[in-house]
KEKE-3310 file (N, C-alpha, C; in steps of 0.2 Angstrom, whole numbers, plus 5000, padded with zeros to 4 digits):
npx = (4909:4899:4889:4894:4896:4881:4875:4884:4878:4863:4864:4871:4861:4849:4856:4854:4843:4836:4846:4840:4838:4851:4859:4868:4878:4883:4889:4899:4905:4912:4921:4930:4932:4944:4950:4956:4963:4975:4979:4983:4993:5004:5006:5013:5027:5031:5027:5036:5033:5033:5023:5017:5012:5003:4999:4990:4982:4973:4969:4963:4951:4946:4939:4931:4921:4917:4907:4899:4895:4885:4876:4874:4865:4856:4849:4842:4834:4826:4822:4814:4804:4796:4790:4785:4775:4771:4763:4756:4755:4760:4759:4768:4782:4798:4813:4829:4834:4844:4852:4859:4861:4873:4882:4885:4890:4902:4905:4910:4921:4930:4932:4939:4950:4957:4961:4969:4978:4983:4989:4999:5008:5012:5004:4996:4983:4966:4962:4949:4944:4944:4937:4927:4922:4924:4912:4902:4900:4898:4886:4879:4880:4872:4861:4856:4856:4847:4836:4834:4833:4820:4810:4809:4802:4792:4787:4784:4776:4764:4761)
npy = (5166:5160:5161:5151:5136:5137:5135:5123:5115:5115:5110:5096:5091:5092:5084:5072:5069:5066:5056:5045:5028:5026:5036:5034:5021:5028:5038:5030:5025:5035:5038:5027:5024:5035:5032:5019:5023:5032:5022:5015:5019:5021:5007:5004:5005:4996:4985:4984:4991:5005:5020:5029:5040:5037:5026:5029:5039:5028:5022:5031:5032:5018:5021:5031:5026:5015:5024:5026:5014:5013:5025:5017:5005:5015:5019:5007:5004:5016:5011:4998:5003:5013:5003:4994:5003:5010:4996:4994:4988:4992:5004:5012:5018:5014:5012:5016:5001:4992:5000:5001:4989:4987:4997:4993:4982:4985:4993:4984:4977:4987:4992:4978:4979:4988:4984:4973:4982:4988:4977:4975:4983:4982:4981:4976:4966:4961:4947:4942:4950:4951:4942:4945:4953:4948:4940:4946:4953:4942:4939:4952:4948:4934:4941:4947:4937:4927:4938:4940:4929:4923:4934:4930:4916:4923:4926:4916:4908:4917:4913)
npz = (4979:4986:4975:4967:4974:4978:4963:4960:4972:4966:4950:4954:4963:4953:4942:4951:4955:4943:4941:4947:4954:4947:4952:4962:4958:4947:4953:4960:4950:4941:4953:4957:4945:4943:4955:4950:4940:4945:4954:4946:4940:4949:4953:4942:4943:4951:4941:4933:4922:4909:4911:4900:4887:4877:4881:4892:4888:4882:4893:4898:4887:4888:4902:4899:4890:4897:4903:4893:4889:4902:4898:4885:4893:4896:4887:4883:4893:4891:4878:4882:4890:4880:4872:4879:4883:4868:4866:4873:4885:4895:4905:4914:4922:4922:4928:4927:4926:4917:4915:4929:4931:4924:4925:4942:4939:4930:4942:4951:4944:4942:4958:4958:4950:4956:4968:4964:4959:4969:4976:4968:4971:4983:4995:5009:5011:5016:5019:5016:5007:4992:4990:4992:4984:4971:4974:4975:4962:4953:4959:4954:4940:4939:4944:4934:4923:4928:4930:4912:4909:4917:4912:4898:4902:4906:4894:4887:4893:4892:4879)
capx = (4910:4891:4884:4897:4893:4874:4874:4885:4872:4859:4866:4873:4855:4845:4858:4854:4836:4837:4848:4837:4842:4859:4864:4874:4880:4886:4894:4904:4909:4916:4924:4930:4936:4949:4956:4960:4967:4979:4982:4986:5001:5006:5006:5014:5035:5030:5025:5040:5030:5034:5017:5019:5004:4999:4994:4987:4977:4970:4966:4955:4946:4942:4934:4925:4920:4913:4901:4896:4890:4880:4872:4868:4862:4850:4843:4840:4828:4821:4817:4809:4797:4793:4790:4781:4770:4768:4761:4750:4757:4759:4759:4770:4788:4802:4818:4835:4835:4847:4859:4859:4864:4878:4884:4885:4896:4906:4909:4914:4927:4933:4934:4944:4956:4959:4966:4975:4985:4988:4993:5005:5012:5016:4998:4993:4974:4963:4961:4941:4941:4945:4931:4917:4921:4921:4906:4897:4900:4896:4881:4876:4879:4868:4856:4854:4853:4839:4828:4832:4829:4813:4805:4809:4799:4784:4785:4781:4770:4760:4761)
capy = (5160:5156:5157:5146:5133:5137:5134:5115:5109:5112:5106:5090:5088:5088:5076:5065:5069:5063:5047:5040:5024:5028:5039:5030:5017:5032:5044:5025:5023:5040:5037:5021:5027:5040:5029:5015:5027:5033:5016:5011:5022:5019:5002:5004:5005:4990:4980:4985:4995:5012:5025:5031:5043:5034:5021:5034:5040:5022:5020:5035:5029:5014:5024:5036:5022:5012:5028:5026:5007:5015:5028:5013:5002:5019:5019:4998:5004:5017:5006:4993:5006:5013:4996:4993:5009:5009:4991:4995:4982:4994:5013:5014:5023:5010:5013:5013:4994:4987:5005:5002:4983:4987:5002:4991:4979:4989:4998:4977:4977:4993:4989:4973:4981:4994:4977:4971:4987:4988:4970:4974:4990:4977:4984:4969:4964:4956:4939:4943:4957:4949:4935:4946:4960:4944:4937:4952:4951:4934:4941:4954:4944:4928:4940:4949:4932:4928:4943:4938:4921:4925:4938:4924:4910:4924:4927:4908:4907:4919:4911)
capz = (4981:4988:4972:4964:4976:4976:4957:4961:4973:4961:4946:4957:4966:4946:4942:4955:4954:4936:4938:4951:4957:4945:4955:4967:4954:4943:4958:4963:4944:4942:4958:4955:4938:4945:4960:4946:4935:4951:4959:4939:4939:4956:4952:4934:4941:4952:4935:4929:4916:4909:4910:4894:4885:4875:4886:4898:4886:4882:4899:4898:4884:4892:4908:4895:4884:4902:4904:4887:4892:4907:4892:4881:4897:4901:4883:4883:4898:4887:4872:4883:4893:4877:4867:4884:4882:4863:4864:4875:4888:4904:4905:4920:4924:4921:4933:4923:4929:4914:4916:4935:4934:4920:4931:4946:4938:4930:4949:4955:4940:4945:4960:4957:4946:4962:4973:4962:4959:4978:4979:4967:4973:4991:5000:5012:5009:5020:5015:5012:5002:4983:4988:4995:4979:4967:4977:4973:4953:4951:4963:4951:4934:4942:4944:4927:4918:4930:4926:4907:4910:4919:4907:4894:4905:4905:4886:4884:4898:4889:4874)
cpx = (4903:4890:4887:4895:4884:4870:4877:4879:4867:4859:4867:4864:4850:4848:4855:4848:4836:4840:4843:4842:4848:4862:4871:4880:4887:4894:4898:4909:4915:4920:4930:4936:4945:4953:4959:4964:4973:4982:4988:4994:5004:5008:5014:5024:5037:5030:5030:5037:5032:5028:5021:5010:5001:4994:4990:4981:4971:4967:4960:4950:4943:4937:4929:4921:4915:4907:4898:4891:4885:4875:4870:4862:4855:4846:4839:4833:4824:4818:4813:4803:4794:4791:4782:4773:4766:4762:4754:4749:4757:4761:4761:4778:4794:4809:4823:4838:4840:4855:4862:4864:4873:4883:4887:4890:4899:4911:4915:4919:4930:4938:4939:4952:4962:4965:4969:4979:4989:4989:4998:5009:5015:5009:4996:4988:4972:4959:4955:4939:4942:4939:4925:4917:4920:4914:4902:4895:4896:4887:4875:4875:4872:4861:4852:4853:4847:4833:4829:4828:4818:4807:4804:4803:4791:4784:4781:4774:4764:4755:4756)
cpy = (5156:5155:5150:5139:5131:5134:5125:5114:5109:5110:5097:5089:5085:5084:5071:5064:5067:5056:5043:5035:5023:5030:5037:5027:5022:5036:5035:5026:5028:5039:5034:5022:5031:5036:5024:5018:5027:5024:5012:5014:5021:5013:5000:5002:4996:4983:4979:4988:5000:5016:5030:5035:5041:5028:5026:5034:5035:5019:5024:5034:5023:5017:5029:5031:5015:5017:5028:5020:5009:5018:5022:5009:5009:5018:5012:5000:5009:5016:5004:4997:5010:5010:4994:4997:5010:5002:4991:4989:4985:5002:5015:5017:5016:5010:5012:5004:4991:4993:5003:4994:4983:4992:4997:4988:4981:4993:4991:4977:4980:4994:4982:4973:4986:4990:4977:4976:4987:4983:4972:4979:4988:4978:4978:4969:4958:4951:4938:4945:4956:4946:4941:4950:4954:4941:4942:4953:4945:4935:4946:4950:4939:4933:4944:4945:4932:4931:4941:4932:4920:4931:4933:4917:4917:4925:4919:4908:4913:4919:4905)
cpz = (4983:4982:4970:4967:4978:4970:4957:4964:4968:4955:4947:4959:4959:4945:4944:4954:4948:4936:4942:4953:4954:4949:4957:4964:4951:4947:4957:4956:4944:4947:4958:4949:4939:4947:4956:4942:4940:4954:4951:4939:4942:4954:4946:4937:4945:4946:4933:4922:4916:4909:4904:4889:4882:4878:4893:4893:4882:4885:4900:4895:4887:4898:4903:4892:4891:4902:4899:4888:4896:4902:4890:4886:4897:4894:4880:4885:4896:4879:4876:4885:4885:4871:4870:4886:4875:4862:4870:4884:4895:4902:4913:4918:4926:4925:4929:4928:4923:4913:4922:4937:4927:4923:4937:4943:4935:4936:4952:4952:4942:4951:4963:4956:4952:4965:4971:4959:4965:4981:4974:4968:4982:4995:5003:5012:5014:5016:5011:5009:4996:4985:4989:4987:4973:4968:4975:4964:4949:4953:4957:4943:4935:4940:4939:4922:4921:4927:4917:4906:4912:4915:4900:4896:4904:4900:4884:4887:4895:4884:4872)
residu = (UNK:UNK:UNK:UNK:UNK:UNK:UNK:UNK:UNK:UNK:UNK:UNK:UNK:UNK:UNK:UNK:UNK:UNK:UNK:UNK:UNK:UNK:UNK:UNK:UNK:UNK:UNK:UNK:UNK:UNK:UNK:UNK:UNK:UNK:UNK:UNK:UNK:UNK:UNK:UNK:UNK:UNK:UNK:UNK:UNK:UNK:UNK:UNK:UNK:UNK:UNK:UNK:UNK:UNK:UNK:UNK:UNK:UNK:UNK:UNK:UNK:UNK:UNK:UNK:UNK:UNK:UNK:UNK:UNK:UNK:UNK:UNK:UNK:UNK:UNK:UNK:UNK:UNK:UNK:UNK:UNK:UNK:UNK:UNK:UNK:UNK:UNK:UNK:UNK:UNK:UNK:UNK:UNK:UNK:UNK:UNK:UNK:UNK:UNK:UNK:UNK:UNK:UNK:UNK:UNK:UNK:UNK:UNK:UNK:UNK:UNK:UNK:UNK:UNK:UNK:UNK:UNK:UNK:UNK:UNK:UNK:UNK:UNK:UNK:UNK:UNK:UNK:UNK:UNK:UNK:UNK:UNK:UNK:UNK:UNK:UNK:UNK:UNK:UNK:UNK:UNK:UNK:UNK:UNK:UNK:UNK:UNK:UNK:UNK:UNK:UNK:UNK:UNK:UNK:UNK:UNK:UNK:UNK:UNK)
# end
């Protein structure tokens, strides 16, 4: 049983050591991922919906198919840093910064989706918590056009 557990933390620690600042983003996703799954079924007799396999299994693709978003977001961040490198432009270490903000909001969505299962399963919700979890969305979108907008203003400004 030690090693089994000896062999998880260090598989889990490379992970983490490898997502960098994913990390967290990723573990929430995952996370995130299951309790909506769970809160969806929960939800589903409330809707008056049947949980039916085919829709189950529809729903997992969608959560597979989000991880899949995070994967393209990582490799956006290793086109640029190697566009960035080939060109001769800057020979520095990149951060998944377009994984990390696609991740996030995906986790807000996620999130979202959670509420509004257990608003409709009867769960009373504190009056704040739709605004702040959308206030944060709107928060990370804002600020991914931004840095587009802002890499676009120094391409000119270059120019």
């Amino acid at each position: 049983m030690n090693k089994i557990k000896t062999w998880m933390t260090i598989i889990i620690s490379a992970l983490m050591d490898w997502l960098g600042i994913l990390a967290v983003p990723v573990a929430l996703l995952v996370g995130c991922n299951i309790l909506d799954y769970i809160t969806g079924l929960m939800a589903a007799p409330y809707r008056k919906e049947e949980v039916k396999s085919y829709k189950s299994i529809r729903g997992i693709t969608k959560k597979v198919s989000m991880w899949l978003l995070v994967v393209v977001g990582a490799w956006v961040d290793t086109l640029i840093q190697y566009a960035a490198n080939t060109a001769g432009i800057a020979d520095i270490q990149i951060p998944f910064i377009v994984a990390t903000l696609v991740a996030v909001w995906l986790v807000v969505n996620e999130f979202i989706s959670i509420l509004e299962n257990l608003i409709d399963i009867g769960v009373q919700m504190p009056p704040f918590l739709m605004p702040i979890v959308k206030y944060i969305k709107k928060q990370v979108e804002d600020s991914a056009v931004l840095q587009g907008e802002n890499s676009d203003n120094q391409k000119k400004n270059k120019e």
